[in-house]
KEKOL-767458 format. One line per field, with one value per residue: x, y, z of N, C-alpha, C in turn; residue number from 0. Coordinates in steps of 0.2 Angstrom, whole numbers. Layout:
BEGIN
n_X <- (X	...) $
n_Y <- (Y	...) $
n_Z <- (Z	...) $
ca_X <- (X	...) $
ca_Y <- (Y	...) $
ca_Z <- (Z	...) $
c_X <- (X	...) $
c_Y <- (Y	...) $
c_Z <- (Z	...) $
i <- (NUM	...) $
//
This chain:
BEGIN
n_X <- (476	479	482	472	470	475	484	477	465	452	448	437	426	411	398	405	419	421	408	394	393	406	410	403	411	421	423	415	430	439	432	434	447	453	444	448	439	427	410	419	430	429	422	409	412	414	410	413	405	405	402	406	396	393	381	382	388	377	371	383	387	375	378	391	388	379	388	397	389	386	395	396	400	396	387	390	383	387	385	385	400	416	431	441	433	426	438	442	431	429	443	440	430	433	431	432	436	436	428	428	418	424	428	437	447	442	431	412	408	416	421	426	432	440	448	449	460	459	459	459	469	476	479	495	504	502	493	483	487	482	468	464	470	460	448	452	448	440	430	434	428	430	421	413	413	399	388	376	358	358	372	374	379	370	365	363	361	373	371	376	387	392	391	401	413	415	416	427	437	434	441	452	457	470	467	452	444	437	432	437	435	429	428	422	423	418	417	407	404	409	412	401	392	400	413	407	401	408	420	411	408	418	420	423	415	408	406	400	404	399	393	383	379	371	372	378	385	398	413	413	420	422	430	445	451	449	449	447	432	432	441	436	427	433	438	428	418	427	434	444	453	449	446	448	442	442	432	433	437	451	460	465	469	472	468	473	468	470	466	477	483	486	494	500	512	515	506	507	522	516	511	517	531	520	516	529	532	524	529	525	530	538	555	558	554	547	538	537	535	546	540	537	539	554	556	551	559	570	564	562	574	580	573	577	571	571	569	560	561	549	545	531	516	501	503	514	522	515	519	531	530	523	533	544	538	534	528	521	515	514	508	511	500	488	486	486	493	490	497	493	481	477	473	474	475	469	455	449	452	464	461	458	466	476	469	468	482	480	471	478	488	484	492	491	486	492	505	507	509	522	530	539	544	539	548	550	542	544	535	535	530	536	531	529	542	555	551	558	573	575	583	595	602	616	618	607	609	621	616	608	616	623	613	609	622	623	611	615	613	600	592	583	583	571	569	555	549	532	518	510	510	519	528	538	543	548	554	560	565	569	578	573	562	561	574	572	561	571	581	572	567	578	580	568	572	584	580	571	580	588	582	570) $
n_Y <- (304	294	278	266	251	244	237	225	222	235	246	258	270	265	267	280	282	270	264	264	263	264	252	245	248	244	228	230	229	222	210	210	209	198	189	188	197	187	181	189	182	171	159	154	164	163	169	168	175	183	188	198	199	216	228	237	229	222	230	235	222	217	229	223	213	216	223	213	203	212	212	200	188	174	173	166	168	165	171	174	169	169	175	165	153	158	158	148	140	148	140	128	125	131	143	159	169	176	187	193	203	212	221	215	216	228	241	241	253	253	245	234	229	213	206	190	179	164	151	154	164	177	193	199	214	218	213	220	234	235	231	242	252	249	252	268	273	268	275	289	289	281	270	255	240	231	215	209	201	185	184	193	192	178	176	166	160	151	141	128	132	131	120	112	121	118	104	101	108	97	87	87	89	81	73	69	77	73	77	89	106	120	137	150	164	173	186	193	189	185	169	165	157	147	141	137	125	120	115	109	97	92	86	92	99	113	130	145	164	180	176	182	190	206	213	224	224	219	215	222	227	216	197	195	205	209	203	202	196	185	178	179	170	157	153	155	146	134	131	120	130	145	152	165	173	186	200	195	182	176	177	171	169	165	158	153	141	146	158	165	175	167	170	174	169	161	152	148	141	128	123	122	113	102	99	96	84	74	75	85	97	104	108	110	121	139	152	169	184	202	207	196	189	191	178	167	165	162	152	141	140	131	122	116	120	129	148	159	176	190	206	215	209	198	194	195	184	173	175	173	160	151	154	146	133	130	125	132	148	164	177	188	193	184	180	162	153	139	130	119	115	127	144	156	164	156	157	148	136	136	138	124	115	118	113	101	97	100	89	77	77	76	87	101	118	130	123	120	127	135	132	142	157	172	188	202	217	236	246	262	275	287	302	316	315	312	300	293	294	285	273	280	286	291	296	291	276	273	275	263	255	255	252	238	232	234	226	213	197	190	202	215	226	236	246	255	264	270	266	275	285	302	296	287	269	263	249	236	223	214	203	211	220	234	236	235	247	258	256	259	270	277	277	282	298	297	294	307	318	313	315	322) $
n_Z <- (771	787	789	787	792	808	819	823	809	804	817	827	834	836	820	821	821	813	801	795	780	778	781	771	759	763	763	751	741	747	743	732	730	739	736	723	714	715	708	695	693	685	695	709	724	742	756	775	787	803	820	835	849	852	853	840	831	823	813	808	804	796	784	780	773	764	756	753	747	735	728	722	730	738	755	772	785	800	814	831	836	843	836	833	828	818	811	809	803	790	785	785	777	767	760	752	759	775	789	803	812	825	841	849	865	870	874	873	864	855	839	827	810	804	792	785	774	762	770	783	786	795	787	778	777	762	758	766	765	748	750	756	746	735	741	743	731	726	733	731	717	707	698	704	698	696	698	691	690	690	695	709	723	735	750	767	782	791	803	808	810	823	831	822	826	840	838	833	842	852	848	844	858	870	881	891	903	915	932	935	940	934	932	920	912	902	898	893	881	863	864	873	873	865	873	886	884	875	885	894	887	884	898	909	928	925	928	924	920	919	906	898	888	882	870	875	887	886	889	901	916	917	911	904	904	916	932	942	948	943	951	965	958	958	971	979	974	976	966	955	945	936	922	909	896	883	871	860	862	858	865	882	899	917	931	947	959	970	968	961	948	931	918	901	898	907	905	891	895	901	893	883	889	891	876	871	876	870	860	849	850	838	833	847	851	855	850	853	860	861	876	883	898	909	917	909	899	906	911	900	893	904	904	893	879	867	862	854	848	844	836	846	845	841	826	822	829	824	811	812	815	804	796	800	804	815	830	842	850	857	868	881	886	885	872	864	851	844	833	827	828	825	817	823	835	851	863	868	863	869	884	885	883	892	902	900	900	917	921	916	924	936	942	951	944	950	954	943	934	942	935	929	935	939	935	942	933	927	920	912	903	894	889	876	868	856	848	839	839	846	844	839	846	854	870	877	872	882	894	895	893	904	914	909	913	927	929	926	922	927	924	913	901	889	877	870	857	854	843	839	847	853	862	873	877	895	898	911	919	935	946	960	964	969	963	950	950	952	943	930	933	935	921	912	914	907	895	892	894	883	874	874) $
ca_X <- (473	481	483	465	473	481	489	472	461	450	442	435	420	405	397	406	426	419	401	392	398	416	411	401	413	431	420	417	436	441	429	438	458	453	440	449	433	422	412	421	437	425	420	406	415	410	414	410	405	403	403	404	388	389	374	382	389	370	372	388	386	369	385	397	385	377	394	401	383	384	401	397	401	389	390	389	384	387	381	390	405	426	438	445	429	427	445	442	427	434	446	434	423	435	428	437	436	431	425	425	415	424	435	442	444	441	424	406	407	420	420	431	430	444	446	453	462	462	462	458	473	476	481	499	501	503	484	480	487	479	463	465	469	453	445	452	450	433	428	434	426	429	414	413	412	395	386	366	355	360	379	375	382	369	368	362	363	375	371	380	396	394	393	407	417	415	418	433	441	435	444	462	461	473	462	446	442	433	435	440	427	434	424	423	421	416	416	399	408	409	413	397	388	404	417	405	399	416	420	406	407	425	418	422	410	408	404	399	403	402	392	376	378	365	375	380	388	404	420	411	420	425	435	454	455	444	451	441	425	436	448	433	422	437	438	422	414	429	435	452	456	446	448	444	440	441	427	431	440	456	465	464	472	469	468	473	464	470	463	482	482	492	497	498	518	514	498	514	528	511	507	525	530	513	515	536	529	519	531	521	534	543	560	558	556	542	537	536	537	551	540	536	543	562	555	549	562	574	563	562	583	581	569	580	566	572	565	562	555	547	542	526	509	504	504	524	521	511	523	539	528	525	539	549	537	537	521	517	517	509	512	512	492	485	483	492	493	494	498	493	474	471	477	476	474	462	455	446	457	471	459	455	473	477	464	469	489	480	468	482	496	484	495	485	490	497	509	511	514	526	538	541	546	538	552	545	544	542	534	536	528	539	528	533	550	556	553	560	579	579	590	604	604	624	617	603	614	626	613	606	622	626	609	611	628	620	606	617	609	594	587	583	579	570	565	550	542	525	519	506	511	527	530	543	539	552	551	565	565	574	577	570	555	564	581	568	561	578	584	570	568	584	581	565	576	590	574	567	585	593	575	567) $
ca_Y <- (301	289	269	263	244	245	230	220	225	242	246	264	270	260	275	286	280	265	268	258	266	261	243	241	252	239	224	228	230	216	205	211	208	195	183	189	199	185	179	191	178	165	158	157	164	162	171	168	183	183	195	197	203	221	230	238	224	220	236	234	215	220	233	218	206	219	223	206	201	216	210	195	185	170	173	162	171	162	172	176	167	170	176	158	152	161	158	138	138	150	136	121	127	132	151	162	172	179	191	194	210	214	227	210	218	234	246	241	258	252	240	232	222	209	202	184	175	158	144	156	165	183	193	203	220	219	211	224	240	234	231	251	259	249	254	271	273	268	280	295	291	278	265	249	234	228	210	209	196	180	185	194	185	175	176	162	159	145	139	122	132	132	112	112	122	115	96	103	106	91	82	89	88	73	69	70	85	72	76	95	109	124	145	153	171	173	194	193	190	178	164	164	151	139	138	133	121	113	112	103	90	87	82	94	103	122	135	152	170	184	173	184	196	210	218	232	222	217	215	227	224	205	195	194	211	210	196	203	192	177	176	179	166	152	154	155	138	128	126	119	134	147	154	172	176	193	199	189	175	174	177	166	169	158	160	145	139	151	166	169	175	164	175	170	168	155	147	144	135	122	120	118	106	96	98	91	76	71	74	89	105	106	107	111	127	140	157	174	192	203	209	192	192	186	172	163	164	159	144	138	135	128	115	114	121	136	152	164	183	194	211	215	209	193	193	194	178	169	176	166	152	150	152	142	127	130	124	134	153	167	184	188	195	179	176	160	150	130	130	112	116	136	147	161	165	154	156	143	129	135	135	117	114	119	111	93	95	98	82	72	75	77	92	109	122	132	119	117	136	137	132	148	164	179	193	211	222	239	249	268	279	295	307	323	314	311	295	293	294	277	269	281	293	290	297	285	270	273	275	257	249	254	248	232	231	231	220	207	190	194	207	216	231	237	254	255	269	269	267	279	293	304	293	280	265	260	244	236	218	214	198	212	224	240	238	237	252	260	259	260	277	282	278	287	302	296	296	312	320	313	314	327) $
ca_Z <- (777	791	787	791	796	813	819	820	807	805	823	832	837	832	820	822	815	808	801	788	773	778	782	766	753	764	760	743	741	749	740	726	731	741	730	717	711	716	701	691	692	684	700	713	729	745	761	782	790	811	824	843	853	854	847	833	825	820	809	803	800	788	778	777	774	757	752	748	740	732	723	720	735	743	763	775	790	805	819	836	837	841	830	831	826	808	804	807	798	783	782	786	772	759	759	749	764	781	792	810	815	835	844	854	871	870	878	869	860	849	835	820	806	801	786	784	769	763	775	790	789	794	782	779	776	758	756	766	758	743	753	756	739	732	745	745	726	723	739	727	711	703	699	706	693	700	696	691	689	695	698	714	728	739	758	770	789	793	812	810	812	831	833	819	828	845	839	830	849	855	843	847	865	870	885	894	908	921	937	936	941	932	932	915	913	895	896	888	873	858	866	879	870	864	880	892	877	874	892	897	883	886	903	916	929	924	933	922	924	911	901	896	883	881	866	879	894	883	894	903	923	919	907	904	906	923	933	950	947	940	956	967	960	959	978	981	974	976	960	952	942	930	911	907	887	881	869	853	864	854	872	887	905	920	939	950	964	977	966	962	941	929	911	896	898	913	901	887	897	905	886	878	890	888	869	871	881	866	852	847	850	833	834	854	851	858	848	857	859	866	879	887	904	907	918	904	897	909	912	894	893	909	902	886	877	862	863	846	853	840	838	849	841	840	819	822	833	818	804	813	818	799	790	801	806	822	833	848	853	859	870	886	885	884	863	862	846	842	825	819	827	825	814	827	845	850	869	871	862	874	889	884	881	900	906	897	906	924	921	914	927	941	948	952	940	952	953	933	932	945	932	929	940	936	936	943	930	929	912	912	896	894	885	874	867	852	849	830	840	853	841	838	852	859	877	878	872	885	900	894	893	910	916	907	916	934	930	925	919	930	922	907	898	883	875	863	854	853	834	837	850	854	868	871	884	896	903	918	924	939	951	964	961	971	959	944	949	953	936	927	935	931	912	911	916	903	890	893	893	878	865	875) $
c_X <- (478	481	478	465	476	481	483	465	458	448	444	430	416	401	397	415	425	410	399	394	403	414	408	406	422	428	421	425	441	440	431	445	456	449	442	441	428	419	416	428	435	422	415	409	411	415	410	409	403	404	403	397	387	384	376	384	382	372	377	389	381	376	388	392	382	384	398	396	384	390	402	400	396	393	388	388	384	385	385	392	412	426	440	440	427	433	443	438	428	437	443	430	426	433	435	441	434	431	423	423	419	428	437	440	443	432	419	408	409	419	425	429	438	444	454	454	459	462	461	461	474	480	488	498	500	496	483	480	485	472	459	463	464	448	444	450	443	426	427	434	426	426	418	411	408	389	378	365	358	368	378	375	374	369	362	363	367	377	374	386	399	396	400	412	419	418	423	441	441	438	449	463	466	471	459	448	438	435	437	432	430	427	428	422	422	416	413	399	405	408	407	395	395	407	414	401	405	418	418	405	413	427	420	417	411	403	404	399	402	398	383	375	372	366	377	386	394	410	419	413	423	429	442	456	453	446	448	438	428	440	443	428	427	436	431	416	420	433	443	455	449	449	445	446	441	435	426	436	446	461	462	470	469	472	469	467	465	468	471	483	488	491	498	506	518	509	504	518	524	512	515	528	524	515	524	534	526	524	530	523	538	550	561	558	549	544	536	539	543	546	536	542	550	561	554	554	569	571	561	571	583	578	574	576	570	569	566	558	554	546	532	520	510	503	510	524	521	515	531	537	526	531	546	547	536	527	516	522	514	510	507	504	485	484	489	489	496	493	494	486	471	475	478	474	469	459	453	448	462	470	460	462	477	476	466	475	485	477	474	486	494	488	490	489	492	505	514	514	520	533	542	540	544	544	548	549	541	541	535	534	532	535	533	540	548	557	556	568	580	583	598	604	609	621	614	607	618	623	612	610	623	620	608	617	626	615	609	611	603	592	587	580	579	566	560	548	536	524	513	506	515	527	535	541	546	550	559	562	571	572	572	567	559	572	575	565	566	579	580	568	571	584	577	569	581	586	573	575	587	588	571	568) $
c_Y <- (296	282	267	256	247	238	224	223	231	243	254	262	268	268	280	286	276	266	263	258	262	252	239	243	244	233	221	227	224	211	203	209	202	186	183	191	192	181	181	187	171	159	161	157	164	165	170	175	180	188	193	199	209	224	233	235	221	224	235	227	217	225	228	214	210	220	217	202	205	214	204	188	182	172	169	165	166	163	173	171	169	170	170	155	152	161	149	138	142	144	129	121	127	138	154	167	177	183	192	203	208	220	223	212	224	236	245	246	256	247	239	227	217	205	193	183	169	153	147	159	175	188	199	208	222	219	218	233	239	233	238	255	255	253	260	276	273	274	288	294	286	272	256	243	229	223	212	201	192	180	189	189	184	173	174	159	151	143	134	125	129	124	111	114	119	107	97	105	102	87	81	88	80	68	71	77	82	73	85	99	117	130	146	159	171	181	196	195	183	171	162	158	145	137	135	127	115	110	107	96	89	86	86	99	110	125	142	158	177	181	175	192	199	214	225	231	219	220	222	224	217	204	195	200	215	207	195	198	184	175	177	171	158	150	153	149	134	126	126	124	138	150	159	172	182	193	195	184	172	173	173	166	166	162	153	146	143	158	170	169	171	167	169	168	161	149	142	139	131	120	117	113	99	95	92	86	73	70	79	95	103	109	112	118	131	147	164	181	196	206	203	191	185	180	166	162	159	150	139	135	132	118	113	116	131	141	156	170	185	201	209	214	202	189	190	187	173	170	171	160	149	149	148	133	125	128	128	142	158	174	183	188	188	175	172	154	144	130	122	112	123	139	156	160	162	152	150	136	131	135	127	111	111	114	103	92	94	91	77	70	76	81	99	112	126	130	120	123	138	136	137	154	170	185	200	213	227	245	257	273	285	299	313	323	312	305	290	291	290	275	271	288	289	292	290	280	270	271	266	253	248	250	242	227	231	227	214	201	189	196	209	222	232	245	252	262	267	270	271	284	295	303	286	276	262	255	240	229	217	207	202	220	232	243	239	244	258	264	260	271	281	283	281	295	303	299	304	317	321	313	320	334) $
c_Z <- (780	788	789	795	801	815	821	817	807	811	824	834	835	827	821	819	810	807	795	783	772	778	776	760	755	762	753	738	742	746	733	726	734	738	726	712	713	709	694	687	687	688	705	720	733	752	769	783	799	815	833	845	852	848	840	828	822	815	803	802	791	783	774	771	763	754	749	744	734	726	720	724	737	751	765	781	798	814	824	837	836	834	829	827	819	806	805	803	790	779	781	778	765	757	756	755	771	785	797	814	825	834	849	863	874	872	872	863	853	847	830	818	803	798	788	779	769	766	782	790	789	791	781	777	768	754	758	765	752	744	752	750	735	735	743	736	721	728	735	720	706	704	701	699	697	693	696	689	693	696	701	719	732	748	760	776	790	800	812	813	821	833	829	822	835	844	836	839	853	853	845	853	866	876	886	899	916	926	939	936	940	932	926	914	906	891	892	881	868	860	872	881	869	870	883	887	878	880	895	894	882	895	910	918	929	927	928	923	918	905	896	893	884	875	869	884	891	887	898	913	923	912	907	906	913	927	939	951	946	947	963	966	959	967	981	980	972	970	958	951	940	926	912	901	888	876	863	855	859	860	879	893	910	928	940	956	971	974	962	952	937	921	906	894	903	907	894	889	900	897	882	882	890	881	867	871	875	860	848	846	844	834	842	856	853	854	852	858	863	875	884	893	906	910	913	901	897	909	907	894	899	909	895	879	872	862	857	848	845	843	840	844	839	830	817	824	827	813	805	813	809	794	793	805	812	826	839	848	854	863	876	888	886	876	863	856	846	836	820	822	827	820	817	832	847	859	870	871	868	882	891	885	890	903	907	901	912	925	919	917	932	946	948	947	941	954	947	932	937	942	931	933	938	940	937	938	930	922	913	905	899	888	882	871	860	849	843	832	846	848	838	842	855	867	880	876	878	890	899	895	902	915	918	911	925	935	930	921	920	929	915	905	892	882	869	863	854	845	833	841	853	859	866	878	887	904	906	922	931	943	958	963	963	966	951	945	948	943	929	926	931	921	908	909	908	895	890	894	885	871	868	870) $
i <- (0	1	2	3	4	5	6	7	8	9	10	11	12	13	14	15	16	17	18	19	20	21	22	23	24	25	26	27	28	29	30	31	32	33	34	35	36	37	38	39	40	41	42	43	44	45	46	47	48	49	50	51	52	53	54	55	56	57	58	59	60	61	62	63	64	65	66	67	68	69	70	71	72	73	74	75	76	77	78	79	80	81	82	83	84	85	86	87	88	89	90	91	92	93	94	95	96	97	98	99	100	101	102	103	104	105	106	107	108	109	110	111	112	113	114	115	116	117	118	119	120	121	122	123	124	125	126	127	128	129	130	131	132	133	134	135	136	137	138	139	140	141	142	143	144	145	146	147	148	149	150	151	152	153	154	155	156	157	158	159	160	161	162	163	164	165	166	167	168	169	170	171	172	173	174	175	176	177	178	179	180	181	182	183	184	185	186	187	188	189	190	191	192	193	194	195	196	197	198	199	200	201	202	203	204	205	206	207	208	209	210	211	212	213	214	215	216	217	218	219	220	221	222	223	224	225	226	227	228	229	230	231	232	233	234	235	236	237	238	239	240	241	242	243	244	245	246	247	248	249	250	251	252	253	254	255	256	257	258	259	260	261	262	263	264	265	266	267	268	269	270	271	272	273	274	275	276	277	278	279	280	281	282	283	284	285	286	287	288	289	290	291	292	293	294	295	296	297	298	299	300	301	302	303	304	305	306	307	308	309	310	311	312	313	314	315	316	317	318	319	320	321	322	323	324	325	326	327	328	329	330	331	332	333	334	335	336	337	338	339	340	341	342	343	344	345	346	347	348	349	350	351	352	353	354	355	356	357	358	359	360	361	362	363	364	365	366	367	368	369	370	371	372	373	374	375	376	377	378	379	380	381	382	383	384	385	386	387	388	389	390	391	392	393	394	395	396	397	398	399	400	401	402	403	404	405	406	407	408	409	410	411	412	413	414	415	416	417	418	419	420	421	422	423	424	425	426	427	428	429	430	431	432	433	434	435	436	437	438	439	440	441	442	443	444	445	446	447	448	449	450	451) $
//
């Protein structure tokens, strides 16, 4: 069978890829590699569990929730709140470790579980192919090493998390919010209940949109991946700016005040210069993927400002920003990461974050974001190639170079496989939108020639 981990946690269809079975058989697995067996280590372990709204996370919470009892784990279940959420209080608590039931921003239907480490932290692959062959292991036969009597774990509703959490973003901002009238679109997600919470008690007037889960209506039309309803209702009651969440709020993009959208590339160069200004940017440098856009780029050496890209996903992001100390970073998408107060993508903190510069420097943040230029870019999927041979096809290499050689300093091109279907994706920035299609065209072409 396939790798059940994809690049965050297990997710499909609620009952139907992912099913109770699975979430209570990956649990007991986890609770074992992860708690180090739990009481088995000599220890009462203890782990968070949380979920987003939709309906079947009830379901597959009740799985999670028996599988880590059943192993000898106490839970902590903390109820609908963000993915940021359950890795702060993971680490806030001291849990062996936690549990976030979402599929982020993807369609009701679908659902996933991610396991957290330690201190909050997500976990690499090495955890989680061993996650797998217990998983995969105890699935075909061989018995579980299961606790009785009073070494079954314990499970108990823990509703402080939400105030915990909340006063935990209060704390970090560097200033108040009075004075600013900001739209939240919450994509009747996780975050419904805390953002307009934290907001409101870091003293600005909020405006609500997205913010009434039904367990059905999840990023259903709205949120980060909707921006429609967000750039309407900014414009419409007047307001500073708004914030759109995805469904477990790890992601955060923003609209100014003219409705005009501002990315999670724009939401970084406001936050790294605010974090310099303070002292706060570690060795002046800013984390990020290759597929953030060249503007940013440019407008980080402009500022004097380091730039480190990664491969796509924001785990890459969080694996440099660890092993090099490094404080801020994030991807184009919106998940962006302050290291010394989240231990991943945290929407709400980087809302709040935003929110703190335009109150601080009194500029609009149509203003704050105009540091940076967005370069047209243009993406192109070539289906039906071979996508195994972009890094040592001589035809394709040559097209690129020549590319590269008329975009000049201006522009940029990058080829990517896909890591899960016989497609390559070619993407073409350019100072001007008609030459970025141009050559991107032609590369397609060059693709579909030299891997066809």
């Amino acid at each position: 069978m396939g790798r059940l981990f994809g690049t965050d946690g297990v997710r499909g269809v609620a009952n139907a890829d992912l099913t109770a079975e699975m979430a209570l058989g990956l649990s007991v697995a986890a609770a074992h590699v992860l708690a180090e067996a739990g009481t088995f280590a000599g220890h009462r372990a203890t782990a968070v569990v949380g979920r987003d709204p939709r309906a079947s996370g009830e379901f597959l919470e009740a799985a999670v929730v028996a599988g880590l009892a059943s192993a000898g784990i106490d839970v902590l279940r903390v109820g609908v709140l963000p993915t940021p959420a359950v890795a702060y209080l993971t680490g806030a608590l001291g849990a062996d470790l936690g549990v976030m039931l979402s599929a982020s921003h993807n369609a009701m239907p679908d659902n996933g579980i991610k396991f957290l480490a330690r201190g909050g932290h997500k976990l690499d692959d090495e955890l989680e192919e061993r996650i797998e062959a217990v998983y995969e292991s105890h699935r075909h036969g061989e018995p579980w090493d299961r606790p009785t009597g009073s070494g079954v774990g314990r499970v108990r509703d823990y509703l402080e998390g939400f105030d915990q959490y909340v006063a935990h973003l209060i704390g970090v901002l560097p200033n108040r919010l009075e004075g600013l009238k900001i739209v939240l679109d919450e994509a009747h997600g996780a975050a419904a209940r805390v953002s307009p919470e934290a907001f409101t008690r870091a003293g600005a007037e909020v405006i609500t949109i997205g913010a009434s889960p039904d367990g059905l209506n999840i990023n259903d039309g709205c949120g980060s991946t909707h921006l429609g309803l967000l750039k309407a209702a900014v414009v419409e009651h007047g307001a500073d700016f708004g914030i759109a969440h995805d469904g477990d709020a790890d992601r955060c993009l923003a609209v100014d005040h003219t409705g005009e959208e501002v990315d999670g590339d724009q939401i970084m160069a406001v936050i790294a210069l605010a974090m310099r200004e303070r002292s706060a940017l570690r060795a002046d440098t800013v984390v990020a993927t290759v597929m953030s856009n060249l503007g940013f780029k440019l407008a980080m050496e402009r500022e004097g400002i380091h730039l480190i890209q990664t491969a796509v996903g924001d785990r890459y992001v969080l694996e440099a920003m660890k092993e090099h100390g490094y404080a801020l970073g994030g991807e184009q998408s919106g998940h962006v990461i302050i290291l010394d107060h989240a231990t991943t993508g945290d929407g709400t903190l980087t809302g709040l974050m935003l929110a703190a510069r335009v109150a601080a420097t009194g500029r609009s943040l149509r203003e704050l974001a105009s540091v940076m230029q967005r370069l047209p870019q243009v993406l192109i999927n070539v289906p039906d190639v071979d996508r195994a041979r972009v890094g040592t096809s001589g035809e394709l290499a040559a097209a690129v170079a020549e590319a590269e050689r008329e975009l000049g300093s201006t522009g940029r091109v990058l080829l990517r496989p896909s890591g899960t279907e016989p497609l390559v994706r070619v993407m073409v920035e350019a100072a001007d939108i008609d030459q970025a299609r141009s050559v991107a065209g032609r590369l397609a072409d060059a693709v579909k020639s030299a891997l066809g």
